[in-house]
C-alpha positions as CSV (number, residue, x, y, z in Angstrom):
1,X,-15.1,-17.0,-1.6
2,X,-13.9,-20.5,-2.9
3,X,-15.3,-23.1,-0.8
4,X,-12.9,-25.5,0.9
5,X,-10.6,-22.6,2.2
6,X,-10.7,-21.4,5.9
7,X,-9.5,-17.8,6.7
8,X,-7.9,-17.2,9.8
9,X,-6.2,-13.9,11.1
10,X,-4.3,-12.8,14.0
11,X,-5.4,-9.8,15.5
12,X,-3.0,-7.7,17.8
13,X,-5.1,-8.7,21.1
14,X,-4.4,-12.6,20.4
15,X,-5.0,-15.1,17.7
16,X,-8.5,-16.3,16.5
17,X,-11.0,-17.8,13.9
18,X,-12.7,-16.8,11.3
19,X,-16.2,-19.1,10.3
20,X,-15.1,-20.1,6.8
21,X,-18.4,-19.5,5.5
22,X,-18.8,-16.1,6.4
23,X,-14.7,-14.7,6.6
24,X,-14.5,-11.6,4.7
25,X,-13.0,-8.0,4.3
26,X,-15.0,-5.7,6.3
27,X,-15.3,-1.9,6.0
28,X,-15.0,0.1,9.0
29,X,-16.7,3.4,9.0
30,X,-14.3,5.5,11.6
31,X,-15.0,8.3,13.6
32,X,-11.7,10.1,15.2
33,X,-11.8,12.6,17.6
34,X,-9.9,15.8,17.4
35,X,-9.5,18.5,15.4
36,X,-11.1,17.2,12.7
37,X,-9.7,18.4,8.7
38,X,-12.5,19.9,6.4
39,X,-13.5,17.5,3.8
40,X,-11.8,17.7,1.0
41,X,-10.3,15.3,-2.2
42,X,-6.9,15.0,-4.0
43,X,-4.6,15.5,-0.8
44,X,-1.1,14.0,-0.2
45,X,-0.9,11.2,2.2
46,X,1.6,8.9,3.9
47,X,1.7,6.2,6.5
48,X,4.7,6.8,9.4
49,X,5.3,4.0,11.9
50,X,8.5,5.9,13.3
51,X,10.9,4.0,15.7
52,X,9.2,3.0,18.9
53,X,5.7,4.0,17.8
54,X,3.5,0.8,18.0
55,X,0.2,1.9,16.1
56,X,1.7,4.1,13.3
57,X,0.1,7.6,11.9
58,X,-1.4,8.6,8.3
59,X,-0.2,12.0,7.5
60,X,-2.4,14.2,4.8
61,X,-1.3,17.4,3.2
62,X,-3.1,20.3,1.5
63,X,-6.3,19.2,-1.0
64,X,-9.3,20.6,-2.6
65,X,-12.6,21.6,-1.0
66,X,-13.8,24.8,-2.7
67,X,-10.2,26.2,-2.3
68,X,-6.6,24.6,-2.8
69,X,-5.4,24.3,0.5
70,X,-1.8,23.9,2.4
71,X,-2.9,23.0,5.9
72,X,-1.2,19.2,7.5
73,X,-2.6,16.6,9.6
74,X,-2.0,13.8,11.8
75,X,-4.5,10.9,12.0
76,X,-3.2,8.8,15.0
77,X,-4.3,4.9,14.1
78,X,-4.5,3.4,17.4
79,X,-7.4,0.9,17.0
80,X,-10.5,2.5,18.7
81,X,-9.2,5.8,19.6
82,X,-7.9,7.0,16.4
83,X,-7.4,11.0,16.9
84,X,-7.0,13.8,14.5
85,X,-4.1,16.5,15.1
86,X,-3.3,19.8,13.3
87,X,0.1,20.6,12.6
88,X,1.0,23.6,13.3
89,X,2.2,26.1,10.2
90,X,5.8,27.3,10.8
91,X,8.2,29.2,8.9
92,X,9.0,27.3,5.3
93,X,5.8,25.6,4.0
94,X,4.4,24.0,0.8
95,X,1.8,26.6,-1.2
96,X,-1.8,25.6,-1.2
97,X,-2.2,22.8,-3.7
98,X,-3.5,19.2,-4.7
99,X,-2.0,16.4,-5.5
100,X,1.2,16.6,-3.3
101,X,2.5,13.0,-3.7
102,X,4.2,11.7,0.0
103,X,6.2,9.3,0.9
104,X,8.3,8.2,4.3
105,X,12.0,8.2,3.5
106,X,12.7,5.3,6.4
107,X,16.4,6.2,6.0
108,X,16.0,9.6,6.9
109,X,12.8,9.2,9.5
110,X,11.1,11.9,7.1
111,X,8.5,12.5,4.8
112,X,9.2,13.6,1.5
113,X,6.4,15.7,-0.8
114,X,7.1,16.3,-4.5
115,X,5.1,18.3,-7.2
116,X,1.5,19.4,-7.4
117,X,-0.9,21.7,-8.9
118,X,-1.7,24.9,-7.5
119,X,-4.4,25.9,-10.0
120,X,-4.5,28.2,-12.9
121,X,-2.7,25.9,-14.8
122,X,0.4,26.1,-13.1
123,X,2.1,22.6,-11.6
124,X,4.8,22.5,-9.1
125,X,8.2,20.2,-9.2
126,X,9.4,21.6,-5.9
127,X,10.6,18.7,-3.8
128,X,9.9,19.1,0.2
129,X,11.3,17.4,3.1
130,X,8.8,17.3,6.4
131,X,11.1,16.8,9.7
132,X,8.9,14.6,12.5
133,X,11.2,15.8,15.0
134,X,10.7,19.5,14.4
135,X,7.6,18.9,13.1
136,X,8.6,21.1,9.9
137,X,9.0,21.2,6.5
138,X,12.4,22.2,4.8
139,X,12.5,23.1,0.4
140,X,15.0,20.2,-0.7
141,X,17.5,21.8,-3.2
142,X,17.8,19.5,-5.9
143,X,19.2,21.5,-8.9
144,X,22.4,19.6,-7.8
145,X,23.8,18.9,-11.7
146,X,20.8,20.6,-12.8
147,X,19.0,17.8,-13.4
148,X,15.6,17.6,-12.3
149,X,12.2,16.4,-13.7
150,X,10.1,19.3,-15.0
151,X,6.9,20.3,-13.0
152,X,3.7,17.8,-13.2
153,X,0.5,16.5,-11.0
154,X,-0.8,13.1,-11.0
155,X,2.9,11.7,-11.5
156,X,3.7,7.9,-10.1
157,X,5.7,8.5,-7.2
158,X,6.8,5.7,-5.0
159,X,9.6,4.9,-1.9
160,X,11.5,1.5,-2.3
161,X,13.5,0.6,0.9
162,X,15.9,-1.6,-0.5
163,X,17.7,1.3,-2.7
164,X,16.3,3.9,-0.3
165,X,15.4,6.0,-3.2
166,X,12.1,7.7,-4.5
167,X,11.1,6.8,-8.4
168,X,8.8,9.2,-10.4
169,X,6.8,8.0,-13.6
170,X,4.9,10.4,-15.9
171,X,2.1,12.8,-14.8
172,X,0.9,16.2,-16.3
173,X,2.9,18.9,-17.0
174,X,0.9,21.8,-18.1
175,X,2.6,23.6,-21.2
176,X,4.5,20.9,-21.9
177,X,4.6,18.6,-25.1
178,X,3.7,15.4,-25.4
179,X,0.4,16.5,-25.1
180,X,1.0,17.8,-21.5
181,X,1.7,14.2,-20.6
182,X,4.9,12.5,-19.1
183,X,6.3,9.3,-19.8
184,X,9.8,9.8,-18.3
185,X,11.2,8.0,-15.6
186,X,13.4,9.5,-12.6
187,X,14.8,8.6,-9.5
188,X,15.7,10.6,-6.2
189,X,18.6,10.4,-3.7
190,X,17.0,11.9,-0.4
191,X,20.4,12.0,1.0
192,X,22.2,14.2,-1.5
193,X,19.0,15.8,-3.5
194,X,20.3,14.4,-6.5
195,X,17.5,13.0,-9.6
196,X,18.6,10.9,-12.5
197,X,16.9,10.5,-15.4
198,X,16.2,6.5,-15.8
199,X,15.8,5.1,-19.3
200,X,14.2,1.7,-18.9
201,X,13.5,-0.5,-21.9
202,X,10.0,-0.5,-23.4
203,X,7.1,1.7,-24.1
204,X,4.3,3.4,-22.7
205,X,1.9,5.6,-23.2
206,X,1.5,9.3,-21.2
207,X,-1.2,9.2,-18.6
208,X,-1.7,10.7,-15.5
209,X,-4.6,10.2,-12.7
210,X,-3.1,6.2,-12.4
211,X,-2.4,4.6,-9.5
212,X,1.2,2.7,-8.2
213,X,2.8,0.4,-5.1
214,X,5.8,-1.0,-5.2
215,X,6.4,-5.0,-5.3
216,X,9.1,-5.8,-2.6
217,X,9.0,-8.9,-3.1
218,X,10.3,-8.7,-6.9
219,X,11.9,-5.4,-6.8
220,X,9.2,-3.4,-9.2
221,X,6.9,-0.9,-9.4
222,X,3.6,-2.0,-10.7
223,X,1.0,1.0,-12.3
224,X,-2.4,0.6,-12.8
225,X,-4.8,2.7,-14.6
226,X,-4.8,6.5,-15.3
227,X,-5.9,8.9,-18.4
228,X,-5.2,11.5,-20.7
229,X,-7.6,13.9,-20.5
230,X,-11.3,13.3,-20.0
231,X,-11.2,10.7,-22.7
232,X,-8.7,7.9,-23.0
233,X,-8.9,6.1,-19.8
234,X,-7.0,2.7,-19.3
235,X,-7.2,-0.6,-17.7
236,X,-3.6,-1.9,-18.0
237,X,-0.9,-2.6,-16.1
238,X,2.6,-2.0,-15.9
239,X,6.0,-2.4,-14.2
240,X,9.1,-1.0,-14.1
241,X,12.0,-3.2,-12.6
242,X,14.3,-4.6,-11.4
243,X,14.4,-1.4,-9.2
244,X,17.8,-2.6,-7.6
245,X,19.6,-3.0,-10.9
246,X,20.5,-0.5,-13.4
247,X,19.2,-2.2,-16.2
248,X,15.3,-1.4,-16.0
249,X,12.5,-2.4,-17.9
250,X,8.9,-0.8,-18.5
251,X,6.7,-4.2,-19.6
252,X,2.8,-4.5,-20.0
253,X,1.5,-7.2,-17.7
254,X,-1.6,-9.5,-19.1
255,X,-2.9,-10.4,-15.8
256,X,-6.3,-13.4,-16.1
257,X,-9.5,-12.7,-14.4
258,X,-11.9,-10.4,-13.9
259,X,-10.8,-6.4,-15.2
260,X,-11.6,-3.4,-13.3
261,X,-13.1,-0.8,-15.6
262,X,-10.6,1.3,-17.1
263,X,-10.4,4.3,-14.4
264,X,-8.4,7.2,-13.5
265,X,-8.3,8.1,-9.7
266,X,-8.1,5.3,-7.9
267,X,-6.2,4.4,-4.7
268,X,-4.0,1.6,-3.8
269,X,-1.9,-0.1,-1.6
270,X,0.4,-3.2,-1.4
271,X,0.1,-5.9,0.7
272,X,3.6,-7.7,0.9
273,X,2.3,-10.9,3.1
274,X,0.1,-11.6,0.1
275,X,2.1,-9.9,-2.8
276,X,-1.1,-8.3,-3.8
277,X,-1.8,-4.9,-5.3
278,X,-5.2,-3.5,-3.3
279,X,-7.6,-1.2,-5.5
280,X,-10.2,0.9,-4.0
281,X,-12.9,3.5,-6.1
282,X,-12.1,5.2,-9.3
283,X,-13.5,7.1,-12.0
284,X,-14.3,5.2,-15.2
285,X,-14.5,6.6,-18.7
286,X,-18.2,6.8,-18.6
287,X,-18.4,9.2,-15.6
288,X,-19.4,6.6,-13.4
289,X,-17.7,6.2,-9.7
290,X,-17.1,3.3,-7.8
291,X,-16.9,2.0,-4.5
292,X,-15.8,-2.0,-5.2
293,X,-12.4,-3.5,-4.0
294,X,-10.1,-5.5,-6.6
295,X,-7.0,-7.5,-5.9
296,X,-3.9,-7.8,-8.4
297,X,-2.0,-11.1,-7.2
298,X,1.5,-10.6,-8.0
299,X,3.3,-13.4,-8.6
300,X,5.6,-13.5,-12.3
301,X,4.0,-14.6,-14.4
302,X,0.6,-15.5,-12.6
303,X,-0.4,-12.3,-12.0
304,X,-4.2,-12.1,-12.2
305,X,-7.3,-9.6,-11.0
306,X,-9.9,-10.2,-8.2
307,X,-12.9,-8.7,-7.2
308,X,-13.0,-9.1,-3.5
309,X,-16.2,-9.7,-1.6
310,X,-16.7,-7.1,0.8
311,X,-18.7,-6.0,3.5
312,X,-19.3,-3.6,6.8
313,X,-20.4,0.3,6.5
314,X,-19.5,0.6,2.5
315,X,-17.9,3.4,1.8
316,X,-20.0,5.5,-1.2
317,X,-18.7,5.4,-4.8
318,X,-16.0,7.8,-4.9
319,X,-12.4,9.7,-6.8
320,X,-9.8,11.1,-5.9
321,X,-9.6,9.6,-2.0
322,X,-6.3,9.0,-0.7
323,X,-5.5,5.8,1.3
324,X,-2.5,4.4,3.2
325,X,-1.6,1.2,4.6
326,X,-1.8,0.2,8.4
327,X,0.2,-2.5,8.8
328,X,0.2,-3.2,12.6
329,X,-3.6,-2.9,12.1
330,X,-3.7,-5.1,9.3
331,X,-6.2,-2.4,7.4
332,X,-6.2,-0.2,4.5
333,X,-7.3,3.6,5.7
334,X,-9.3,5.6,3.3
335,X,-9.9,9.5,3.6
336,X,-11.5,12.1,2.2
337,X,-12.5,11.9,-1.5
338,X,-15.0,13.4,-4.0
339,X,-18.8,11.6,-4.5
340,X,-19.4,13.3,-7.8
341,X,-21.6,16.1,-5.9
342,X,-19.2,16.9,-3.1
343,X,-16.1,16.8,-1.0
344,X,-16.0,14.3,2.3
345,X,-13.5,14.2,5.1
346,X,-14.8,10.8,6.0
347,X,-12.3,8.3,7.3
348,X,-13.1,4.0,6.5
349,X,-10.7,0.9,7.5
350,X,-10.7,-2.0,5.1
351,X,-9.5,-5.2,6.8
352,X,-8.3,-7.6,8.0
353,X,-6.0,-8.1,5.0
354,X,-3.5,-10.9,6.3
355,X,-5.7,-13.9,5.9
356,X,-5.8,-17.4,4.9
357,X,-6.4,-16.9,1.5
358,X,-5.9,-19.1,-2.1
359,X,-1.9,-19.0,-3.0
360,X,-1.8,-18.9,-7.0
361,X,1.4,-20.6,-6.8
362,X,-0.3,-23.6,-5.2
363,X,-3.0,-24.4,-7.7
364,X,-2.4,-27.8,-9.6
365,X,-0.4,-29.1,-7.2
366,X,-1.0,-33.0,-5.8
367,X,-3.1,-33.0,-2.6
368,X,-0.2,-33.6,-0.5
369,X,0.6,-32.2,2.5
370,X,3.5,-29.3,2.1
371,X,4.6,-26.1,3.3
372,X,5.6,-24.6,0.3
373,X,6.9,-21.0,1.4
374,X,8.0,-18.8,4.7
375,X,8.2,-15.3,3.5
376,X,9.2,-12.9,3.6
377,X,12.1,-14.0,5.8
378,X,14.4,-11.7,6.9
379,X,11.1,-10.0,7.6
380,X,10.5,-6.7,9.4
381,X,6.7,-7.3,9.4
382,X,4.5,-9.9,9.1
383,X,5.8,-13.3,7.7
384,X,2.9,-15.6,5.8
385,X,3.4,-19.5,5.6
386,X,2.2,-21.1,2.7
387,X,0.8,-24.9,2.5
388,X,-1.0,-27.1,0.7
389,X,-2.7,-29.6,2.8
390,X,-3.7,-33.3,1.3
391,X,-6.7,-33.8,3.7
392,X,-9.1,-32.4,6.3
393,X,-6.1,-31.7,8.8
394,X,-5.9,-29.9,12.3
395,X,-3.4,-27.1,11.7
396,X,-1.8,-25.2,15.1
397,X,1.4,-22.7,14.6
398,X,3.8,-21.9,17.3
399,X,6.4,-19.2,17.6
400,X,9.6,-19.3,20.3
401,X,12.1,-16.8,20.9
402,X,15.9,-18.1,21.0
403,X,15.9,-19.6,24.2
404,X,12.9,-21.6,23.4
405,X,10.1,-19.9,25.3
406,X,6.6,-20.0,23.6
407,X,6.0,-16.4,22.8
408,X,2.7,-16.8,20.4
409,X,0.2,-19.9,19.7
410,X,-2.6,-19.9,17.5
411,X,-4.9,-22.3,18.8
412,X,-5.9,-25.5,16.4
413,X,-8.6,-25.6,13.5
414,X,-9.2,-27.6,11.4
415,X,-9.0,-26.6,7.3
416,X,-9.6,-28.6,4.5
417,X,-7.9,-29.7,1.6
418,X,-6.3,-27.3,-0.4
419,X,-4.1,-24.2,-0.5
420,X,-3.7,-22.0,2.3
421,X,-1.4,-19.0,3.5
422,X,-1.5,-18.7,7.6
423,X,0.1,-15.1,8.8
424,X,1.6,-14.6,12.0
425,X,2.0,-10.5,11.7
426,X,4.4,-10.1,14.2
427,X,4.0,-9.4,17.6
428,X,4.2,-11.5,20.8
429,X,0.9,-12.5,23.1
430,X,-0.8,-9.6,24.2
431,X,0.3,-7.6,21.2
432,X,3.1,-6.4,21.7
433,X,5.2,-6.3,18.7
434,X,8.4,-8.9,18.8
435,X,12.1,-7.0,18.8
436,X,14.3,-8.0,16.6
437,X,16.0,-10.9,16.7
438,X,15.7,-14.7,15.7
439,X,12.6,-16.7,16.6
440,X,11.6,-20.4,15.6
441,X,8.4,-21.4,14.2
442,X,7.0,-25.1,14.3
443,X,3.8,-25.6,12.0
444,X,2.1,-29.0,13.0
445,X,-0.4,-30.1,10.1
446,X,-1.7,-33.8,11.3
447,X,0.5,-35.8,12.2
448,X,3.2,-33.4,9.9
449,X,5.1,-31.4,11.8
450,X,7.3,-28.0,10.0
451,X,10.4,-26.4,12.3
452,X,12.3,-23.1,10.9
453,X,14.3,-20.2,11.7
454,X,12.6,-16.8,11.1
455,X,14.9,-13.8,11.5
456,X,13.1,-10.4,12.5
457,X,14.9,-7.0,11.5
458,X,14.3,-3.5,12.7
């Protein structure tokens, strides 16, 4: 941690202060109640906040833990009283397997599962739609045209909002050529089952085993990692994007700092207040595991790698884990994995991970005070303010709803000179989360004072 630079987070019960000199990412070793899943590595999982739920839900699917396995649960991320549920097995189901890959189709209030491998060398490009109503899943048709990607595992499979469609990149297909390795690039329409095969300019090599978010804030899917066989393993990075245009690109990035080791089996997430690509464990071409925490900063053309400090009840060096992000909760949740002797079904919480923290875009700048960003905004999440502040100053932030009524306050601190990134995730005193609607912020910095409009959507 850079000295100079205060962290501060908002927490749902209220607003408070980090010491500077000790702020940092803590692990969280949780223990839900419930029924309880067996451990277990390489299942599916997604993160659900569905309409009106407050705390949000990580859903896993299926796995590996001396058998494949097809069973579904329901970890319930309420803060303290996190609870495990079973879902109960009714009439059309997934077959046992590993490496489902799901993702929550917001436009449909679903999740939607795609591909696997069932073993024996046979992989699966069925495409699966679980209802939360019914609390079932349904087979997608999507031979539609005929056009669908063939079967694989360890594929790059992520949900953008924006276009409300799912994107696949590469993975293993078993019996296929290019050395059983994909490098194609697809795209799904939930609504009408429909894939089409994307072409995007540039080149990259087949992998599987990598790891992917997408970058809302510049409308791109970054990659990280992955292998062919037990082997080649990599350490680069790659987008695809614009994802809302038509013509795509596939580009290399060259981020600065500090490499992770070329791994396969890692898990990620993104973190939108901060633009930042989250990586957690991995397996690296030496056989090692690990258990550290990296950062990719996102911004074009400044994109560089962190190794975050860390601390709490480490989790132990690990592959093939799942993860998910908790956004109310401000956490990254980690299940399950494989500790190079066995399976666990253990559960950790990395956070908090809106925090003040060093903008890239800020460095070099005069010390003057500025506030340099309010994003994102239209926002239906958190919304970070960026500033640079020219001396020791007393920073306070307000937030009023549209009649003017004082609906959060962080009390004043004083920071230093520098960069800084404040985060106000939310929700209104007490925790409640804020409906939708228009609120006004007013960022007083010194004798500086910063007024704007921040719109919330649903």
């Amino acid at each position: 941690m850079k000295s100079g630079k205060i962290f501060i987070c908002l927490m749902a019960f209220g607003a408070w202060f980090v010491n500077p000199l000790k702020a940092q990412l803590t692990w969280t070793h949780l223990n839900p109640g419930g029924s309880v899943p067996s451990p277990r590595q390489s299942s599916g999982a997604v993160y659900v906040q569905a309409p009106g739920d407050s705390y949000g839900a990580m859903y896993i699917f299926g796995g590996y833990g001396g058998s494949r396995l097809n069973d579904m649960y329901k970890l319930t991320l309420r803060p303290g009283q996190e609870q495990w549920t079973r879902i109960t097995q009714q009439g059309l189901w997934p077959s046992a397997r590993t490496g489902l890959v799901m993702v929550y189709d917001s436009a449909g209030n679903r999740i939607l599962g795609y591909g696997g491998d069932e073993g024996n060398y046979v992989v699966r490009g069925d495409n699966w739609a679980f209802n939360l109503s019914a609390s079932r899943w349904w087979p997608i048709d999507t031979l539609i045209g005929y056009v669908t990607p063939p079967p694989r595992v360890g594929g790059n499979v992520a949900y953008y909002p924006q276009t409300k469609r799912l994107y696949l990149f590469g993975g293993q297909g078993y019996r296929y050529p290019m050395g059983w390795y994909w490098h194609d690039t697809w795209r799904l329409d939930p609504a009408s089952g429909t894939w089409q095969v994307l072409n995007p300019f540039g080149n990259y090599i087949p992998r599987q085993g990598g790891v992917v978010v997408i970058d809302e804030v510049n409308n791109r899917m970054i990659m990280f990692g992955g292998a062919v066989g037990a082997w080649i393993f990599f350490d680069e990075a790659w987008t695809i994007g614009p994802l809302d245009q038509s013509n795509m690109a596939i580009d290399q990035l060259y981020p600065g700092g500090t490499y992770p080791p070329a791994m396969r089996h890692s898990v990620a997430v993104y973190d939108s207040t901060g633009n930042r690509m989250i990586v957690f464990s991995g397996q690296d071409d030496g056989g090692s595991l690990h258990n550290e925490v990296w950062e990719l900063q996102l911004t074009p053309g400044q994109e560089r790698w962190y190794t975050l400090s860390v601390g709490g009840q480490v989790p132990p060096a690990m592959y093939v884990a799942t993860a998910v992000l908790d956004k109310p909760n401000q956490r990254m949740i980690v299940f399950g994995g494989n500790t190079g002797s066995t399976q666990i079904n253990d559960v950790y919480a990395l956070g908090p991970l809106w925090t003040w923290i060093e903008s890239p875009s800020t460095r070099g700048l005069p010390l003057t005070t500025q506030l340099l960003a309010v994003r994102p905004n239209p926002t239906n999440g958190p919304v970070a303010f960026d500033l640079n502040l020219g001396s020791t100053t007393q920073v306070n932030l307000k937030i009023f709803d549209l009649t003017g009524r004082l609906v959060r306050a962080l009390r004043p601190e004083t920071a230093q000179p520098g960069s800084h990134r404040l985060v106000w995730e939310g929700s209104l005193e007490g925790g409640k989360p804020s409906p939708s609607g228009v609120y006004f912020y007013e960022l007083s910095a010194g004798e500086q004072t910063f007024r704007g409009k921040i719109t919330k959507t649903k």
